[in-house]
C-alpha positions as CSV (number, residue, x, y, z in Angstrom):
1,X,24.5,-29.2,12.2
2,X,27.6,-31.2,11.1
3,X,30.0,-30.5,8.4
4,X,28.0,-33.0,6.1
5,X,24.8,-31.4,6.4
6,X,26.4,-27.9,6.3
7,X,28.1,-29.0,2.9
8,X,24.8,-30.1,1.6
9,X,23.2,-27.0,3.2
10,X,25.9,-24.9,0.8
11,X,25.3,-26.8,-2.2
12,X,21.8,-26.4,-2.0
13,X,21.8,-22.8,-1.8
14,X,24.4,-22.3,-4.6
15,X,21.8,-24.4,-6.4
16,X,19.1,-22.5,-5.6
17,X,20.7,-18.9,-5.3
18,X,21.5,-20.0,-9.6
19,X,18.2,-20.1,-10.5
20,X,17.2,-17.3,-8.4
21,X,19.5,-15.3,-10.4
22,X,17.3,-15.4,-13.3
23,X,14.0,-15.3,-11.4
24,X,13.2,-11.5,-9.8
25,X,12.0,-9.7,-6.6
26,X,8.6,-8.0,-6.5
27,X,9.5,-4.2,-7.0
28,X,7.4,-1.9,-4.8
29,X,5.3,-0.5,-7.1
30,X,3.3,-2.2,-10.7
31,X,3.4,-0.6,-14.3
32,X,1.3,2.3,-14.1
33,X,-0.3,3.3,-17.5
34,X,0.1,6.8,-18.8
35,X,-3.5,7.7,-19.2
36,X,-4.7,6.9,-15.6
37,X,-1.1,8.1,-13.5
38,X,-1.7,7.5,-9.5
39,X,-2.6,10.5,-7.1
40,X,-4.2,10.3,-3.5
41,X,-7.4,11.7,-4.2
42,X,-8.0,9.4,-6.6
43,X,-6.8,6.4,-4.7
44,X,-9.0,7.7,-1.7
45,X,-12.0,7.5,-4.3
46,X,-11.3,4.1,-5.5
47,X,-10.7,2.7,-2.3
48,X,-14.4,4.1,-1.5
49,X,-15.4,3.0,-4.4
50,X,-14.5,-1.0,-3.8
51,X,-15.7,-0.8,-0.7
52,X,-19.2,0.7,-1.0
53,X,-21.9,-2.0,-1.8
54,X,-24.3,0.9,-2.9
55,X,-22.8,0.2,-6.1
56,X,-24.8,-3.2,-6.3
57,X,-28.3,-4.1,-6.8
58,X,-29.5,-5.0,-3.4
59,X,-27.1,-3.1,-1.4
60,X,-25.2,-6.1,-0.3
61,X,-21.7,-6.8,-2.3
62,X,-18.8,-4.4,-2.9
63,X,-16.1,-5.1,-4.6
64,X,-14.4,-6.3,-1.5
65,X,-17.0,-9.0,-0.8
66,X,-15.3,-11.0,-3.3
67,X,-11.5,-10.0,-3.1
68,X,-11.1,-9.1,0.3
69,X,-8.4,-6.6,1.2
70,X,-8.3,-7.6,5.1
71,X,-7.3,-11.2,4.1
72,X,-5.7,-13.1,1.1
73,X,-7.4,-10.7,-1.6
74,X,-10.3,-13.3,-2.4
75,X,-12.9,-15.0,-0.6
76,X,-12.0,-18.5,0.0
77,X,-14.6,-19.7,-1.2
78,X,-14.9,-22.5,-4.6
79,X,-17.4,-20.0,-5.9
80,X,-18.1,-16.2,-4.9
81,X,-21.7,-15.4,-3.4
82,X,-23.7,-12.3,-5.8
83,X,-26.7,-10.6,-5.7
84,X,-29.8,-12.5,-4.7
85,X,-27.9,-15.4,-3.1
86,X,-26.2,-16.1,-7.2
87,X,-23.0,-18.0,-7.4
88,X,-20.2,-17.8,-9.7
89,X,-18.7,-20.1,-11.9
90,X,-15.2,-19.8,-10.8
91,X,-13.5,-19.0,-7.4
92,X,-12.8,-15.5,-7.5
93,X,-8.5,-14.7,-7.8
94,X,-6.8,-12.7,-5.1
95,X,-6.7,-9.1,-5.9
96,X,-3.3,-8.8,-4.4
97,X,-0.2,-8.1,-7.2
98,X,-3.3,-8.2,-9.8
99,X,-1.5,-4.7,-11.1
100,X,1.5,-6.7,-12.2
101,X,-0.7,-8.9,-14.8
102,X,-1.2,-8.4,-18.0
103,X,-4.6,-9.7,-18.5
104,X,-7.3,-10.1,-15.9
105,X,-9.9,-12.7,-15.1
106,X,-9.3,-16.4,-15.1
107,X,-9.9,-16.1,-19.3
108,X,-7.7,-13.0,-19.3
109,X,-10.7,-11.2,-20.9
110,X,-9.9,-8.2,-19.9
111,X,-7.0,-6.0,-20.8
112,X,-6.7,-3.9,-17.9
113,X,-7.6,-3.7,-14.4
114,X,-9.5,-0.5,-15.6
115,X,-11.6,-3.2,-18.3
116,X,-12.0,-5.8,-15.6
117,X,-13.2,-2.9,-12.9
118,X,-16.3,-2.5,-15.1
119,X,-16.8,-6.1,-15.4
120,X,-18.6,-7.4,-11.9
121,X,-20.6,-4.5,-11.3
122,X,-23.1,-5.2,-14.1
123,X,-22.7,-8.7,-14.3
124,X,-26.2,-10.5,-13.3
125,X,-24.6,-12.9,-10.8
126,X,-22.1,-10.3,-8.9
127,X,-23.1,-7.5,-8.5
128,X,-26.2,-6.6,-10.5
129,X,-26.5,-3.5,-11.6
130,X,-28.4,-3.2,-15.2
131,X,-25.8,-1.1,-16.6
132,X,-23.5,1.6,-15.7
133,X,-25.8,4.2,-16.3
134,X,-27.5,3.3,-13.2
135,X,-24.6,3.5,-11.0
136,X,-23.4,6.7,-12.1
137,X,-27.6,7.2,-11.1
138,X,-26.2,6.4,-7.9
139,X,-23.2,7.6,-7.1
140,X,-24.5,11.0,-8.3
141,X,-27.0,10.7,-5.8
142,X,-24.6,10.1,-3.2
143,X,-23.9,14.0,-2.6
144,X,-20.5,13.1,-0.8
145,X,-18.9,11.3,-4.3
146,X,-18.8,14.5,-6.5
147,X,-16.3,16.0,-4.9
148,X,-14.3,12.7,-4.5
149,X,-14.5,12.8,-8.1
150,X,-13.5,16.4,-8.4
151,X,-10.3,16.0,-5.9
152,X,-9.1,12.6,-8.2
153,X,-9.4,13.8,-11.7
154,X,-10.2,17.8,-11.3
155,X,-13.1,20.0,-10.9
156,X,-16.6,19.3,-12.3
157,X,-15.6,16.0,-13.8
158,X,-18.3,14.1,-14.5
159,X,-18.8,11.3,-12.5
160,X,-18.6,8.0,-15.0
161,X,-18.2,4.3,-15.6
162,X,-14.7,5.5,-17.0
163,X,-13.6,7.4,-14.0
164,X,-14.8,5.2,-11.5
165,X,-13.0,2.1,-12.9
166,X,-9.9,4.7,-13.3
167,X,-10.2,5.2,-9.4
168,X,-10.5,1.6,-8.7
169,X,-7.4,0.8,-10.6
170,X,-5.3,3.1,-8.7
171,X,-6.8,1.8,-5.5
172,X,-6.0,-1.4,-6.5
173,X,-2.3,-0.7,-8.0
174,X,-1.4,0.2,-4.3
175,X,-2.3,-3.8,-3.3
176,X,1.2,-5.1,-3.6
177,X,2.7,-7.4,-1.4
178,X,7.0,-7.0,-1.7
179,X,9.7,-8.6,0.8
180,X,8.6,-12.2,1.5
181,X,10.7,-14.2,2.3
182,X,11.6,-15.5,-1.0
183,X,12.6,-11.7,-2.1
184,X,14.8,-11.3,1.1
185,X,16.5,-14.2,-0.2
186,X,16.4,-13.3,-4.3
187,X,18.5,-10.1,-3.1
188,X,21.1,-11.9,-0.9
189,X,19.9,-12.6,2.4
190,X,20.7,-16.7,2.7
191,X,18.7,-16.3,6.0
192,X,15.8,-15.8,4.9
193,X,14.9,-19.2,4.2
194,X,14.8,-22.6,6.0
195,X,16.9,-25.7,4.5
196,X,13.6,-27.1,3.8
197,X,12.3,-23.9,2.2
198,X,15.5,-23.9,-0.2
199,X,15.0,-27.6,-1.0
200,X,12.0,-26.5,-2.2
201,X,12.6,-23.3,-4.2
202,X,15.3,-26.4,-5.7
203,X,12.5,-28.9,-6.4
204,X,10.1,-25.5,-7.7
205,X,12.8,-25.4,-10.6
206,X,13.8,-29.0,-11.3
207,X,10.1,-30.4,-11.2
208,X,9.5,-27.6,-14.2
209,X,7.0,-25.0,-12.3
210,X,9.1,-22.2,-13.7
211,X,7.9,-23.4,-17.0
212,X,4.9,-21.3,-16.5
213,X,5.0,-19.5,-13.1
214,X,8.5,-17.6,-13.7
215,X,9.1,-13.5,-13.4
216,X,8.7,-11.4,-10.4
217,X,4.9,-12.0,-9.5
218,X,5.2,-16.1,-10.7
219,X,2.8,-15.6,-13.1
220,X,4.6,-15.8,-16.7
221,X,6.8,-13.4,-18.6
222,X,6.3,-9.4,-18.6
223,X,4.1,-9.1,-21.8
224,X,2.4,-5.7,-23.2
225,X,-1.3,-5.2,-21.5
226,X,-4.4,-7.0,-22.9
227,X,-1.5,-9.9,-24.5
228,X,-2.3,-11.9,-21.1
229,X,-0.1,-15.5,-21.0
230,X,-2.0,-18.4,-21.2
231,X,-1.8,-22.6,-20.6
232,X,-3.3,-25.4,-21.3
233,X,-5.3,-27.3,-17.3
234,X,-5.1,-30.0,-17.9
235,X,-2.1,-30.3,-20.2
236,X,-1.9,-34.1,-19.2
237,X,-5.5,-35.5,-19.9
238,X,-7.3,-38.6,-18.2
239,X,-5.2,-38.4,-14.6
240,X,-7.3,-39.2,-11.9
241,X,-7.6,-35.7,-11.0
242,X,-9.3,-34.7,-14.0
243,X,-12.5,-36.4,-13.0
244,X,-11.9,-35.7,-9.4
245,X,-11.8,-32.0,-9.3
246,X,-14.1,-31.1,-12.6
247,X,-11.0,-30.1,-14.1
248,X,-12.4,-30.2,-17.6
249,X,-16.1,-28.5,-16.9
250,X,-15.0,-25.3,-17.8
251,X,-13.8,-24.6,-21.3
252,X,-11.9,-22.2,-20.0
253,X,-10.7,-19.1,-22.5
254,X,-13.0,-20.7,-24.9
255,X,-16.0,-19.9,-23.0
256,X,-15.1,-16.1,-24.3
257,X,-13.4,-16.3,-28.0
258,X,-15.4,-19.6,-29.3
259,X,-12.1,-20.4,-30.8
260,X,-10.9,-24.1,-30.4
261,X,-7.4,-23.7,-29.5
262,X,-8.3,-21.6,-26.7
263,X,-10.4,-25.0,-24.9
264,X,-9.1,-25.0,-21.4
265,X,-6.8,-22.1,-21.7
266,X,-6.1,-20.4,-18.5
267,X,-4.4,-17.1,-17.4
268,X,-1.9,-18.3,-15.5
269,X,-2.4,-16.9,-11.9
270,X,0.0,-15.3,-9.8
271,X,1.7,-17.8,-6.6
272,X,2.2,-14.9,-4.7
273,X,0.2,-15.1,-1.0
274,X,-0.9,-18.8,-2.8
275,X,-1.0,-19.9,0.9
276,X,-3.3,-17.6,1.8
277,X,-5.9,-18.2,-1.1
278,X,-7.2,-21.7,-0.9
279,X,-9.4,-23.1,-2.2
280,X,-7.5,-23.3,-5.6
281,X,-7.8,-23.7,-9.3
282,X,-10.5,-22.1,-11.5
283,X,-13.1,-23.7,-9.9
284,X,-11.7,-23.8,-6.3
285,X,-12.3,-27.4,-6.0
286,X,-8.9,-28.8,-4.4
287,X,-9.0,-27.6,-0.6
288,X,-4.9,-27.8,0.3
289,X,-1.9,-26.1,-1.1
290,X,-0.7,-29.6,-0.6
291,X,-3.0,-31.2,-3.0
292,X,-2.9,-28.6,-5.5
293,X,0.7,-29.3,-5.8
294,X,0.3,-32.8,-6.8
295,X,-2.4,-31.8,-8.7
296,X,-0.5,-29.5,-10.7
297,X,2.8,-31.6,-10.9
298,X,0.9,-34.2,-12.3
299,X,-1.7,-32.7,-14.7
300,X,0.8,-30.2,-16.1
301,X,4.1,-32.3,-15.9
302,X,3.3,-35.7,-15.7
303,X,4.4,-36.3,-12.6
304,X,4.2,-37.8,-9.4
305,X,5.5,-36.2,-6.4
306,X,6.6,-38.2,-3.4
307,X,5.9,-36.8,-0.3
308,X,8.7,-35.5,0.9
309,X,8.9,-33.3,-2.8
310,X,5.2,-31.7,-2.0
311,X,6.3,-31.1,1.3
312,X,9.4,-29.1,0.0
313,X,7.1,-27.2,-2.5
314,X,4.6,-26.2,0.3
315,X,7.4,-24.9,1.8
316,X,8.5,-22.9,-0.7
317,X,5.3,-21.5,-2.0
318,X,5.0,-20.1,1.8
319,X,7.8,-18.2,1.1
320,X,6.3,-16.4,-1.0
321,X,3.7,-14.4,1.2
322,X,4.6,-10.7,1.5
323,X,4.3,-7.7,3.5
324,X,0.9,-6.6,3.0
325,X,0.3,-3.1,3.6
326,X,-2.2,-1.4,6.3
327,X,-5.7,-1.4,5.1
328,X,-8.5,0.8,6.9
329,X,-12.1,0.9,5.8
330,X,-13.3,3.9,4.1
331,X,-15.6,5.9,5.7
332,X,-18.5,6.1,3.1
333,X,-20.0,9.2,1.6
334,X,-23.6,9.6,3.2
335,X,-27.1,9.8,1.9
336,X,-29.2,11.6,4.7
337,X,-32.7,10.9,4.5
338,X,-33.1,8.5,2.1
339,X,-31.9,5.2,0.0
340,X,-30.0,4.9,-3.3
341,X,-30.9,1.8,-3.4
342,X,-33.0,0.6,-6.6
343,X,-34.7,-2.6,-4.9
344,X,-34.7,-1.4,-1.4
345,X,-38.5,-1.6,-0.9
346,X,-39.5,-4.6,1.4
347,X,-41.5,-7.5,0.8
348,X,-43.9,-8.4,3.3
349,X,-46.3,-11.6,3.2
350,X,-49.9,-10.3,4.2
């Protein structure tokens, strides 16, 4: 490298190294609420919990069908496959640094990752079940769960939808990703990116992503649970991607609170492990981190990035995958002798 490139190299870390002064690392461990405070035994249950697909109509989907733990926290899919072979409406979002949100789902309908636990289970085109009096039918079946239950929130509680989303939310407050890249180089380390990498964390705040995907999981401001932060997609209307990817279809927040200003409202979604979770957008309909960047650029900020910028954010938004740690499946509780399962009769032609 010759002293001009090294000078430029210098100036474009000072620049960067001043924004990253007001942006943050991922700490180790999410808000934890005071009415649901972590212990093993309970994480032990909810990680059971997520992965059991007893819990499910048919047998077939667990919570980690849709956000799997082994990978990027989703599915990659545009929509998420349910019960009876039913598709979603929007690609499911990474579970991964979901504990540091303040709302969850796409429409930020629920408060809580405790709320959105209860959500997929019931719902007709997840998971299925009627209601959650039939799982707790289930689970209390399931001779091995009672005293999962017992060891998480003390002896002979009863086993209910409340617990059980309780256990799933500790499980899933343990999901965090800390020390990429990006955070080696938030705290100090100028090593831990590339030149390109820093010319892209530059571009990240000059192009005016920070706008909306600021604070330590790039997902918005720290705000009180249940107050979730929300943007207009599309804020620029009639682009050509608009029409392209569908980006209108969905109404969006609307689709939950009927209330007009809330048409194509969106949470805003975390960027963390973004590499890892394409397809993107609500309806998973652009295929490349590269393309969603233009997308975004130019439906958000009216802009249109050469090349060379998208290039620079791609490289950037790499940075930004953690250390995810070790997952093992749960050994499952086990029914002996018979099935749990409501619709587990065959059908045979005759």
């Amino acid at each position: 490298m010759n002293l001009l490139q090294t000078l430029a190299l210098t100036g474009l870390m000072s620049s960067a190294l001043a924004y990253a002064a007001n942006w943050e690392a991922l700490p180790n461990t999410p808000p934890i609420p005071a009415d649901n405070p972590q212990n093993d035994a309970k994480i032990t249950l909810g990680k059971t919990l997520f992965f059991d697909p007893r819990i499910s109509k048919l047998g077939t989907v667990s919570c980690n069908s849709c956000h799997n733990v082994m990978s990027g926290g989703d599915d990659n899919r545009p929509n998420s496959i349910g019960v009876h072979d039913a598709r979603g409406g929007r690609s499911a979002p990474t579970v991964w640094n979901a504990a540091f949100l303040s709302s969850q789902f796409w429409d930020g309908r629920a408060a809580t990752l405790e709320d959105q636990a209860k959500g997929p289970v019931t719902n007709p085109i997840e998971m299925g079940m009627s209601d959650w009096d039939a799982v707790v039918k289930v689970l209390e079946a399931i001779p091995g769960y009672q005293p999962l239950f017992d060891d998480a929130f003390g002896k002979d509680t009863a086993i209910s939808a409340d617990t059980a989303a309780k256990a799933i939310a500790a499980y899933e407050r343990t999901l965090i990703t800390p020390n990429s890249a990006y955070d080696k180089y938030v705290k100090g380390d100028k090593t831990a990116l590339t030149e390109k990498q820093i010319k892209g964390m530059d571009t990240f705040a000059n192009t005016g992503c920070t706008s909306c995907h600021s604070g330590a999981n790039f997902s918005g401001p720290k705000m009180p649970d249940g107050t979730g932060f929300f943007m207009k997609f599309p804020t620029v209307s009639s682009s050509k991607y608009e029409a392209q990817y569908q980006l209108t279809e969905d109404m969006g927040r609307y689709q939950e609170t009927k209330k007009e200003a809330d048409k194509h409202m969106w949470r805003v979604p975390t960027l963390r492990n973004v590499a890892l979770t394409a397809p993107y957008f609500h309806n998973g309909s652009v295929t490349t981190l590269d393309e969603a960047v233009r997308v975004m650029a130019k439906t958000q900020l009216n802009k249109d990035l050469t090349d060379e910028e998208a290039g620079e954010l791609v490289a950037f938004l790499e940075t930004l995958t953690g250390e995810f740690p070790p997952q093992t499946m749960p050994r499952l509780p086990a029914t002996v002798g018979h099935s749990v399962i409501s619709d587990a009769k065959p059908s045979c032609d005759k």
